[in-house]
Every structure is written in C-alpha cells, then in structure tokens.
C-alpha positions in Angstrom: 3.0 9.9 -15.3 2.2 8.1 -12.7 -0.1 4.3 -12.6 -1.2 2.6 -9.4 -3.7 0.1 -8.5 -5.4 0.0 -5.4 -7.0 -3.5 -5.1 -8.7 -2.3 -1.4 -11.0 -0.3 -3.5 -10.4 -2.0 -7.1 -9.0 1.1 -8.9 -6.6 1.8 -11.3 -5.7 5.8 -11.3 -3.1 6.8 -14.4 -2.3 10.5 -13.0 -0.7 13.1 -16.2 0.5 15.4 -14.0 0.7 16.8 -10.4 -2.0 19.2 -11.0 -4.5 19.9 -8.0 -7.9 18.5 -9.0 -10.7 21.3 -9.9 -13.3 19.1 -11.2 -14.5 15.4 -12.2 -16.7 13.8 -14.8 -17.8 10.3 -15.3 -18.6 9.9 -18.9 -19.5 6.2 -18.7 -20.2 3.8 -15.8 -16.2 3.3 -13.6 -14.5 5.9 -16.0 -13.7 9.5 -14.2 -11.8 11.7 -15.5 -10.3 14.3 -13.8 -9.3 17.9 -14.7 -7.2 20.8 -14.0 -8.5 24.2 -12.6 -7.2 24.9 -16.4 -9.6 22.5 -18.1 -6.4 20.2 -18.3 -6.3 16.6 -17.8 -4.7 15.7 -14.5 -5.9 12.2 -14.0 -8.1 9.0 -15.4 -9.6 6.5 -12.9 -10.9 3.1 -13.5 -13.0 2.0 -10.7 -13.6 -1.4 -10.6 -10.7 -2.3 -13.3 -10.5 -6.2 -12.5 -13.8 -6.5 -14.2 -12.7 -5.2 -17.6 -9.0 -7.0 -17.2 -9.0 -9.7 -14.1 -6.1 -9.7 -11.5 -4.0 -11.5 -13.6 -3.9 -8.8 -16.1 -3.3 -5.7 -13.5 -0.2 -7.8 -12.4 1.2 -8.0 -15.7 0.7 -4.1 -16.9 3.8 -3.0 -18.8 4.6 0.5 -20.4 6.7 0.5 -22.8 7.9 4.1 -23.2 9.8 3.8 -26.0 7.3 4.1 -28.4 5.4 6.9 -27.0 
C-alpha cells in the first residue's frame, strides 16, 4: 500500500495495489475510486483532502500497521 499527497493539485491517492486502472467512479463529491480490469480495488483518491483535514492534519498522517 502505497499513500501520497500531492498538495499541487490537493490530493491524497491511498493505492492497494499496482494494478493498471480499468475504470473510475465517484460515488460522492472528491471521492474516486478506482478499480481493476477485475472489478478489484486498485486505488482511493481524495481530491481536495485539506478541506475535510487541513494541512496540519496531512502532515501528521500515521499508519500504524500493527493493528491491521
């Protein structure tokens, strides 16, 4: 798994896998998810993230893997 943030264009992309993207849907208004010639999930997309969390917040994203 794989997070970035771009701040040129205000996304953050959370990519599952390495998966070549088939097809995209945005089920609500900044959210796309994108999908797998399989119907798999490859990728989320929050455009326009600093809305929802601020810049502050983006800086201070942590995974903690150990309780996945």
């Amino acid at each position: 798994m794989r997070i970035a943030y771009d701040p040129q264009t205000d996304a953050l992309s959370m990519a599952i896998s390495q998966q070549t993207v088939a097809r995209s849907m945005e089920p609500a208004s900044g959210v796309i998810l994108n999908f797998g010639a399989e119907g798999t999930l490859v990728s989320v997309d929050l455009m326009g993230v600093t809305r929802w969390l601020g810049r502050e917040a983006i800086a201070r994203i942590v995974i903690d893997l150990s309780r996945l």
